[in-house]
N, C-alpha and C positions, 0 to 999 in steps of 0.2 A: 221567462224561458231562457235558458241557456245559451249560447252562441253554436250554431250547427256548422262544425267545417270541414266534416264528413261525414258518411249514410253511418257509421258507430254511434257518433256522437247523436244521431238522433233516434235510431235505437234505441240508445240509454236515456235518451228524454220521453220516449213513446211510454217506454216498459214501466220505466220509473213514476214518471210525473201523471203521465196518461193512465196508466195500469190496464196498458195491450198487451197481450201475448208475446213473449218474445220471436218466435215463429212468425206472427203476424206482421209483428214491427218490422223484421230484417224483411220479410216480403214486401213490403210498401216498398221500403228502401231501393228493390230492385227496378221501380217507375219511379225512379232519379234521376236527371242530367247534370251538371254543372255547367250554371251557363259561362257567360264570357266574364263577368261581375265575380264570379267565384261560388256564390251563391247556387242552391239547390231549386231545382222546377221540377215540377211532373210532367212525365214524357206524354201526358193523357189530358183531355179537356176537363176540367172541373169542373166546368156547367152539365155535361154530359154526365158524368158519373155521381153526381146530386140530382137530377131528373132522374136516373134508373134506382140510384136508391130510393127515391120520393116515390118510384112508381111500383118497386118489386112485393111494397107488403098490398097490393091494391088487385096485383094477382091470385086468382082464382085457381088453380094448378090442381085440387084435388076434383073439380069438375073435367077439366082436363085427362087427369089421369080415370076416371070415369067414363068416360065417352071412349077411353082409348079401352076398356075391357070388361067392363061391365055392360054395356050397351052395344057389345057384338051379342051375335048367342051363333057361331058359327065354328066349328073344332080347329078353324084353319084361322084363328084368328093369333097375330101375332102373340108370344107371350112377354110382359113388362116386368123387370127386374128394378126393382127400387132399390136401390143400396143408400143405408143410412148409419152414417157416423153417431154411432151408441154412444158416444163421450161429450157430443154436441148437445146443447142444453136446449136447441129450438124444437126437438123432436118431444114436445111433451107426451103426458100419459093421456091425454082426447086426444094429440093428434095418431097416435101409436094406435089408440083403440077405432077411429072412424078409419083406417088404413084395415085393417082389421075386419074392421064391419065392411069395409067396400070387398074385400077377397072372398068373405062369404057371398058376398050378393054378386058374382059372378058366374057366367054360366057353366064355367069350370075353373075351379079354385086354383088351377095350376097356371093360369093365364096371369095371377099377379101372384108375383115371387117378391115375399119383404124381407132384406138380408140387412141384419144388424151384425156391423164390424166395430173392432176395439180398437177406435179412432174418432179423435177431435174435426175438424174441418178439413183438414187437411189429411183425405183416409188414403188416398197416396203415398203419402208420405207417414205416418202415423202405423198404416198396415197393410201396405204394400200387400204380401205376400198368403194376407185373408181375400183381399180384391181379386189378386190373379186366382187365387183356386176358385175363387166365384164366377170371375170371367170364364178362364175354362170349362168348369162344369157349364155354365149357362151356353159356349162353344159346339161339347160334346152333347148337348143334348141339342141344340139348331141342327148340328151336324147326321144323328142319327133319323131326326124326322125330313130330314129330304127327300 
């Protein structure tokens, strides 16, 4: 590996060598410090953030999101906005369709909202301006049933 003597320099070894995202890589780079040696640390615990990666595929989340609306059957039951980055490769075609199947088996189909925007991981940044008109319609429509 190359010599890192700034967050560029490993950028270009992330994107290059590693074949990350460039987006991705300059984001790392922003949990950089330079310590007193010259050299680069992460401002974050690396045991910690390897425990949550080892533990996030171990999560359950579509039971979760099932108890949170299919397992009401009351009209005053909050409604859940899924918003999923269309350009993200972890949203396969089962999980697209059991998302799908769980909004039919609701007691009312309006209680889960799946909103697919044209954006990578990064749907902030990527589509900005598809998010805001979904937040506010999801706003204007809290707002009307009060």
């Amino acid at each position: 590996m190359a010599a890192v003597n700034t967050k560029q320099d490993l950028v270009k070894i992330l994107t290059q060598e590693q074949n990350i995202d460039k987006s991705i890589a300059a984001w790392m780079t922003t949990n950089l410090k330079k310590s007193s040696d010259g050299s680069f640390e992460f401002m974050f615990d690396l045991n910690v953030v390897e425990s949550i990666l080892n533990d996030f595929p171990k999560q359950d989340f579509m039971s979760l999101l099932k108890d949170s609306v299919v397992n009401r059957n009351d009209q005053r039951s909050n409604k859940v906005y899924l918003v999923m980055a269309g350009k993200n490769q972890s949203w396969t075609d089962d999980i697209v369709s059991e998302l799908q199947n769980l909004k039919k088996k609701t007691y009312n189909e309006s209680l889960l909202e799946l909103v697919t925007l044209s954006a990578g991981h990064w749907v902030h940044v990527d589509d900005l301006d598809g998010l805001m008109k979904e937040m506010n319609q999801s706003f204007d429509q809290l707002l009307k049933n009060r």
